[in-house]
Each structure stands twice: as C-alpha cells, then as structure tokens.
N, C-alpha and C positions, 0 to 999 in steps of 0.2 A: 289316588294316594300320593303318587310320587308330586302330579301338581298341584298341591296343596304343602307337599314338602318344599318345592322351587318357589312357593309363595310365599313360604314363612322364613327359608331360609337360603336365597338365591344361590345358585350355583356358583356364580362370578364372588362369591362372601367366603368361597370355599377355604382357601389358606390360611385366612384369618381367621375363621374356625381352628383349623389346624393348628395354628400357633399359639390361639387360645387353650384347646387342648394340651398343646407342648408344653407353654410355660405354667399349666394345673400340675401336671404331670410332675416337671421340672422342681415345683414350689413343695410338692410330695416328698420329692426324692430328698431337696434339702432340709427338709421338717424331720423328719425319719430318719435318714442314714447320712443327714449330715453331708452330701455330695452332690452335686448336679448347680453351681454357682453360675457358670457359666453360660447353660444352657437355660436355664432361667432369667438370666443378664439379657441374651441374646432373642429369646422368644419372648419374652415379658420388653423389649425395646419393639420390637415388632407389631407387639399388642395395640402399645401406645400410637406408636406408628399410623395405622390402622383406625384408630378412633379418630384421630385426630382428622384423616382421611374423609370418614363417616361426616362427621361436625361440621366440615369448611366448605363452604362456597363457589369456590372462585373456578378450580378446574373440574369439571364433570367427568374425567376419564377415573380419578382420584376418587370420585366419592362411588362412581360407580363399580371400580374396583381395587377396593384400599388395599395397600402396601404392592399389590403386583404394577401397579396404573405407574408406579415410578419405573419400572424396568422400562417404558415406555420412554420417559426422557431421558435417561441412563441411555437407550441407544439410539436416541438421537443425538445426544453430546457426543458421543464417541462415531457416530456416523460417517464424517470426514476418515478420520482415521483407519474405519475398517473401510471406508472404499478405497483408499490408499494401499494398504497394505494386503489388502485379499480378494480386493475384484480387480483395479482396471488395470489396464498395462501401461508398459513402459513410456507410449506415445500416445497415450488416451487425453490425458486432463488438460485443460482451457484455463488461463489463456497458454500457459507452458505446459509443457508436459512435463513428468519426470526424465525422462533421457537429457529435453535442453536442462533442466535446473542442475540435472550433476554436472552438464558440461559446462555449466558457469562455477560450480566449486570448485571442480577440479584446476579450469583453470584460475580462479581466485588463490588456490593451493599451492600453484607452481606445479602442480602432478600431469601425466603425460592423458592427454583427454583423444590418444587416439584408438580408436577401435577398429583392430582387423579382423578381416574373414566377412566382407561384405559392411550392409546395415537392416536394421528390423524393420525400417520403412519398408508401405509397398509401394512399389515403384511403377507399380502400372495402377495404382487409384487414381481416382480422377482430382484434379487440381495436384497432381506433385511434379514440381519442380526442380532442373537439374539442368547444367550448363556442359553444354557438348565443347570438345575440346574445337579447336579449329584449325582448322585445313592448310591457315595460310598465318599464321601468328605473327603477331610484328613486336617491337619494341616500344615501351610505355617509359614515355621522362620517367615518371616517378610514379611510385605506387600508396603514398599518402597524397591521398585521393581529397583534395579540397577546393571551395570557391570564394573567388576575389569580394569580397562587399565592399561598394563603394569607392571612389577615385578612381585616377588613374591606374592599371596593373595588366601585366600580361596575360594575355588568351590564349590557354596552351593548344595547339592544332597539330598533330601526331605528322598527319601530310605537308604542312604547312607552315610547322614550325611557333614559334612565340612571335607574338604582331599586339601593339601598344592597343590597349580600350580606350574610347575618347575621355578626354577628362572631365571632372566633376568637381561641385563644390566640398567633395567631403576630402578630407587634409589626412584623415588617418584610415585609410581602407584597413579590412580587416580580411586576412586570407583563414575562411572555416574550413572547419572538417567538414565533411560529411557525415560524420558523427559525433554526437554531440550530445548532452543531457540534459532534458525537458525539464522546464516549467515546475519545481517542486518549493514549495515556501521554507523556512525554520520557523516552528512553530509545528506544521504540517509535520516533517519531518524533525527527528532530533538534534543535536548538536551533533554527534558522533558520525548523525550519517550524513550531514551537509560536511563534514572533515572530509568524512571517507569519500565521498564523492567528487569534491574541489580536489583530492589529492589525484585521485585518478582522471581529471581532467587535465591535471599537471603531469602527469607522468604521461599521459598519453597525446597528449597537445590537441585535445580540441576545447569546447566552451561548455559553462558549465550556468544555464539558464537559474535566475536566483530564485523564482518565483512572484507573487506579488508581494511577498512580504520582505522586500528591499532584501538590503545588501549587512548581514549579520558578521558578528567579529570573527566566527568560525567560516563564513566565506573566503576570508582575509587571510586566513592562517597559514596555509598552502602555497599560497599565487597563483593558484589557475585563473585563467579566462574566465572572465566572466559578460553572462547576458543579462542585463538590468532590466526587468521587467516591473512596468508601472501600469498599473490599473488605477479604477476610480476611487481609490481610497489616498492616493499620491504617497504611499506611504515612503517614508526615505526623504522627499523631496517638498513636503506639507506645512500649511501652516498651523496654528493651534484649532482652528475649527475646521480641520478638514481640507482647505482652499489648496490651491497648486501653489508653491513658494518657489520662482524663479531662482534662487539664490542657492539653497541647499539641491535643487537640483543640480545647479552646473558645477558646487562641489562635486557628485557624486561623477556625474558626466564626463570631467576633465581626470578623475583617476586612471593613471595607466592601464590597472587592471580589469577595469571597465572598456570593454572591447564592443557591444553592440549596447542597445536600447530597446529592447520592445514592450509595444503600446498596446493595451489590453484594451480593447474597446466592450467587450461586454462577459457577463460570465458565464460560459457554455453550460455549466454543470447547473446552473441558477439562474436560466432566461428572465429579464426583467424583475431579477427579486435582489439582485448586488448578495451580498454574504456579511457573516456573523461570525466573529470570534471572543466568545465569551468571556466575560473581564476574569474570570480564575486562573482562566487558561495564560493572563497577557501578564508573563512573567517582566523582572528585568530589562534582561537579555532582550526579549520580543520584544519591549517598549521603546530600550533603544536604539533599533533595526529599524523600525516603523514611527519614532515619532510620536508615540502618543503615548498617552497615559496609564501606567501601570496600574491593574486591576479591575481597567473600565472595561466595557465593551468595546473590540475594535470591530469600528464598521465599515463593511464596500458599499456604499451606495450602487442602486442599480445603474447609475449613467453619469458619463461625468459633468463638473462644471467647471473646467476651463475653456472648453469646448461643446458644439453641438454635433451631433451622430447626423 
C-alpha cells in the first residue's frame, strides 16, 4: 500500500502537497470568514512556485523536488558568508586570512593594529616563521630599504661603507623600493582604485606598475612613480593598426613621472592565446589610455610584432 502511495505521490512531492493543502485551506477561510489573505498570498505563491518547478527542464534538483530544490541554491549563495562567519577562524582563509585583512583596515583607518598578550598563530606548526632577535646587532644606514636601477649609483655595504657602481648607458637610474605595486590595468581595475593606489605610491615613495593598459589620466592625478608596462598590444605607444609607433612611445618614455619601462613578452594568465577586451567594455577614458577605438574590441595579440621571442 504504502508503495503504491510513493508511486502515485512521491515523498520528495511532499510540501508541495502541503502547500497545496494550505493555500485550499487558506482560499476556505477567505471565501467563508472573509480572513486568511495573506496565508493564501503566501501558499497559493508557493503553489505556483512548484508547478512551475514540475514543467521546466533545465535543473533536475528543481523538478525532482519543487519549491524545497531552491533552499539548495539559497545555500549555496549564501555559502561564503556562513563559512565566514560560523565555521573558519581567524587565520583560516586563502589567500588572506581574516586576522591580515583587518590588519590592513585598521591600518588603512589610522587605528592602533596592535594586539597584546601574545598571537593565535601556532608557532610551532610547521612552515611558521619568525625572526630571532640578534646577539650582536649593528647599525643600518637607513631603513627605507631600496635598489639602484640602472647608471651610475652607490652600493650601500654596512662593513664597507658606500663605493661607486660602474657606469652605464642609462642617464636616469631609478632608486626602488622594495615595495612596490604590481602589474594592475584601468580598465581591470576602476578609476578610484588606480587614484587610490598612485596616491599611496605617492605618499609612501615607491612605484606604482601601470598595467598593460598604458598610462591613464587618473595615473597622472597623484604623481606617484610610475612602471610603464607594454605588452603586445603597444598600447599607449601604437599605431592605428596595432603596429609599435616610435614616437608616442618616447613621448610617454621621456615623462618624468615615468621612472621604469617593463616589457611584457607573453601573457602568463593566456599562454599563446594574447587577450580580449571587449568593445563595451572600451570606454572613453580606456580608449584614450590605450590608443584605440572606442567601442571596438581591444586586442593583445599573442606575440609581438616589433620583434621576434
């Protein structure tokens, strides 16, 4: 009896029953005593719900069990969020954890990011890391910690003192940090955050790498350092078909604020396939950063042709 009932009326069908049920029920109470609108709104939407489940195609979780088959991707959206907030801990998540992200608010805040009475690290897991004090400590010139690129410049030697590099043909060496901020396009990133980021390459004196997608007016805004990076699309420095234009390069070259040059020879992220940015996307602004046509496709070719790899 009972499997012939699971045959005619599956168990997984159950709630939907039920809601069908409710909103009879419901549609009683308003026919009659004039009350229950609501609960008829809310289980007669569910009904619907449900059919609609039953009828469609596309996801089998949905048709094999209408209206509950959604609490399924209901918690998968929210997924993230409760792993966040109710399983992992503080030094769990990749590639940061929570503990470094607040230590980058707090200090983005100007708030005091120090915490005593230890830390929640273990400190005897394997791979952790920590710098023993030393025995015999000496004195550091300086502790903006940076290196000379190119020409002539001093090699600072702690024992030895400061002694001249040979010289070279580059006329404007450029003294880096040691930290510095990679490789991000506009375009890629917004306007606000290519400000936000040239400001703090300015306020903190290192460089601030443009991306392949040249050198944009919110670059410029700031003054920080900048790394010109050109790939096979030359954009910034190009002719109308793509070609390398000597000329608008050594415009951009000879800017002060233009402090190194790097040469992108292939794209890591798109081994021999070059890259695409779709003409919707290739606002204004992006058109006149890169040289080309507003609304087209801008394209990286996989390899260049000013040169051979």
């Amino acid at each position: 009896m009972f499997d012939r009932l699971e045959a005619a009326l599956p168990l997984r069908f159950s709630f939907l029953i039920f809601c069908g049920f409710a909103a009879l029920l419901a549609l009683f109470s308003v026919v009659v005593f004039r009350v229950g609108w609501l609960p008829l709104l809310v289980f007669g939407a569910l009904v619907g719900v449900g059919v609609h489940d039953l009828r469609q195609t596309r996801h089998a979780i949905l048709r094999n069990y209408p209206v509950l088959g959604h609490l399924r991707f209901l918690f998968e959206f929210i997924r993230p969020e409760m792993r966040q907030y109710f399983i992992e801990s503080d030094t769990e998540a990749t590639p940061f954890s929570r503990a470094q992200r607040s230590l980058v608010y707090q200090r983005a805040k100007g708030e005091s990011d120090n915490q005593p009475f230890g830390t929640h690290m273990d400190v005897s897991a394997r791979g952790y890391e920590w710098v023993n004090h030393s025995m015999a400590p000496t004195k550091l010139a300086t502790h903006d910690f940076r290196i000379w690129i190119g020409g002539a410049h001093p090699v600072i030697d702690v024992a030895l003192g400061s002694t001249p590099a040979p010289a070279s043909a580059c006329t404007q060496p450029y003294n880096a940090s040691v930290f510095n901020i990679s490789a991000m396009s506009f375009g890629a990133l917004s306007a606000n955050a290519i400000l936000a980021l040239n400001k703090g390459a300015k306020m903190g004196g290192f460089a601030h790498d443009t991306g392949e997608g040249s050198i944009s007016a919110h670059h410029r805004t700031h003054g920080g350092d900048l790394i010109w990076e050109i790939g096979s699309g030359y954009f910034g420095c190009r002719n109308d078909d793509g070609s390398f234009n000597a000329a608008r390069f050594t415009a951009n070259a000879c800017d002060p604020q233009v402090k190194m040059i790097e040469l992108k020879l292939s794209q890591g992220a798109k081994p021999g396939h070059g890259g695409v940015l779709p003409g919707p996307k290739v606002t204004q602004e992006i058109a006149d950063a890169r040289g080309v046509p507003v609304g087209q496709d801008c394209i990286s070719p996989s390899r260049h042709s000013a040169f051979s790899t």
